[in-house]
Steps between C-alpha positions, in 0.01 A plus 500: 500500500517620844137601441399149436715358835377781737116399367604126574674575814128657642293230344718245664439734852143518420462147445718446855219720679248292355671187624500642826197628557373152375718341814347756721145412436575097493642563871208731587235254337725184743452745846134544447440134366670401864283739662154433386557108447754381699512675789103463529531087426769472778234661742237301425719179514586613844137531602395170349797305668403689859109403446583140369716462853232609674206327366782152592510608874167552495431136359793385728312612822183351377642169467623424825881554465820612301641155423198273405355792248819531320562166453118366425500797240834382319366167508205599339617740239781241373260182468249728319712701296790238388500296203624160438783491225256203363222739429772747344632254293146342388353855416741746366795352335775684356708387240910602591500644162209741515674654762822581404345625203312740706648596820769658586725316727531601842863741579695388749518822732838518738328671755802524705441706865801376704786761466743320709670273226619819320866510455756807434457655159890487331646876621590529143150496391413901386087436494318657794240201498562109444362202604640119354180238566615164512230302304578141646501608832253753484696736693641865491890454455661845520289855494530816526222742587291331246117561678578854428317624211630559165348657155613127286549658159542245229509195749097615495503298111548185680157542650360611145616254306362225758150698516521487175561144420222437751242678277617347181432149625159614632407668171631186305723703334812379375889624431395518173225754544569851322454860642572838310720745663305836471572861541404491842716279611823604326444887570417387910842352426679777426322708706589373803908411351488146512719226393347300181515230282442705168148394368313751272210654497274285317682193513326143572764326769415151659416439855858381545661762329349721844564236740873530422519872391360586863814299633773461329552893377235604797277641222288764639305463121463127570394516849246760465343263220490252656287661768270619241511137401420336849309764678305775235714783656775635684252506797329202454823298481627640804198351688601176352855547649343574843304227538792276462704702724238422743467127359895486631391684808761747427164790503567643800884649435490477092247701238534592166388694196631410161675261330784646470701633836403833428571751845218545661444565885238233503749251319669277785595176619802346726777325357375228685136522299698472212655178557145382579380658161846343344401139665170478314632604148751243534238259546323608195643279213486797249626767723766289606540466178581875371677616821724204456571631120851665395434613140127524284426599182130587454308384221551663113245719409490720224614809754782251559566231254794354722318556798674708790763339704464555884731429810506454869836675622514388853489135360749539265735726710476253826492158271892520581576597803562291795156497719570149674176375277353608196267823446205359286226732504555855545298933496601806543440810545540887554356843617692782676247446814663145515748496346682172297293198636467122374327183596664124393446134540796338558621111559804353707680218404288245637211623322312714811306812416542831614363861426712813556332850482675841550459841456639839558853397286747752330491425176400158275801345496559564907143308493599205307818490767297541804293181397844330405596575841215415685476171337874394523436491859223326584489275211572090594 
């Protein structure tokens, strides 16, 4: 017997090694792709901006004068470049249906520079970082330290599950649509100690079933699925998640690389990019949806005939405390880099919006207090 554990205790270091040295050559394959693409593209960006000015001064000088060349050149290049909204209308119409069959709508992105509004986080609060975003007035209520930043655990599953939904819509997939849980993903699982929602090897779950196991329970076996589902890959789903980081302009302080809130150096974002990330799942109908959810049970299958039945702690633990509002939507999350973190959506009594994010807490239930403090006091 102690045979057997000792052999399982090295496979499981092996298989850590292998993990690692994976990591390692992801963030050496990211430094050279900067290198020999980026770094080149910015230069030559730089040089075509500095000719383009020059070739302008040049035609500038030509022309007789500053003022009438810029102006006669506007002039020009808006009556031969702009269309009527007759000959738009005559030539491509688009049915209203068409569309929102098709394209995603547009997120709402806070975007909020202007420090100054920031109020006093509660001295009772424990979390290192916290920021409370009022949504109605677009404005950062109370903060603390929250551009610093942080490695966002479990809160990353909010961004997975709203990648995720993106690519289901643009496969035409549906809620309905089944993927098997595999070896891979159950032994990456356990390999790596994460939370999960219980699936089996083999088993056929529903596209719902991962939607709320990556949630509710903050299944590392549903998240990684699901970007297997939505991206090919580990990998190739992170790219997904960095484009929309970038699509929220949060790109320059927040990058990621899984699904899952896995530590990794190259794993970041601010508090406050969470709120942004936050903002836009809460204006997706179906991750609004599951992050607003208390208690699942996944579908039967014939792993589990009565299905498996999931919760979402924070939810249930804060549903009864007094927050000045009511907590609707709600993440967590944890590593010993970062400590207890959590991200929720919460509403006053008047029916405003706000988004509190913090990080750096003592323990899960001192996180589920600090929000219940921070919203007490700002709440209408």
């Amino acid at each position: 017997m102690y045979d057997e554990m000792d052999d399982g205790y090295r496979e499981r270091r092996r298989k850590r090694k292998r993990y690692e040295r994976r990591m390692a050559r992801r963030r050496k394959r990211a430094i050279r792709i900067i290198v020999t693409r980026w770094i080149p593209f910015g230069i030559a960006c730089i040089l075509f901006v500095s000719l383009f000015a020059v070739g302008i001064k040049a035609v500038v000088k030509a022309a007789g004068g500053p003022k009438s060349v810029s102006v006669d050149m506007a002039t020009e290049a808006v009556s031969e470049n702009t269309v009527s909204e007759d000959t738009v209308s005559e030539n491509e119409t688009v049915s209203e249906d068409s569309v929102s069959e098709n394209v995603i709508e547009p997120v709402k992105i806070l975007g909020i520079t202007d420090d100054s509004t920031a109020g006093a986080i509660p001295g009772d609060v424990v979390s290192e970082h916290a920021v409370l975003i009022s949504l109605s007035e677009n404005k950062i209520v109370a903060g603390r330290d929250y551009r610093s930043t942080i490695n966002p655990a479990s809160m990353t599953k909010v961004l997975t599950v709203l990648v995720a939904a993106e690519q289901m819509q643009l496969k035409g997939d549906d809620l309905d649509t089944k993927f098997t849980i595999d070896y891979e993903i159950e032994n990456f699982s356990y390999v790596n100690e994460c939370s999960n929602v219980g699936f089996s090897v083999g088993e056929e779950v529903t596209l719902k079933d991962l939607f709320y196991g990556t949630i509710l329970p903050s299944g590392g076996d549903a998240a990684y699925a699901l970007a297997r589902y939505a991206g090919g890959s580990m990998e190739g789903f992170a790219d997904l998640m960095n484009q929309k980081l970038a699509e929220l302009g949060c790109s320059s302080t927040a990058h990621f690389t899984n699904s899952i809130g896995l530590y990794d150096e190259a794993h970041h974002c601010t508090t406050y990019d969470m709120a942004e990330i936050m903002n836009a799942a809460m204006q997706n109908e179906l991750c609004r949806e599951v992050l607003s959810t208390h208690i699942y049970t996944t579908s039967a299958t014939a792993e589990h005939p009565e299905g498996i039945e999931i919760s979402n702690w924070f939810l249930r633990r804060i549903e009864d405390k007094d927050s000045g509002g009511k907590v609707i939507a709600a993440k967590t999350g944890f590593v010993i880099q970062s400590k207890n973190c959590a991200v929720s959506y919460g509403e006053d009594n008047y029916g405003n919006g706000y988004i509190c994010v913090t990080a750096g807490s003592s323990s899960a239930w001192r996180c589920i207090y600090d929000h219940v403090s921070i919203y007490k006091k700002y709440l209408k």
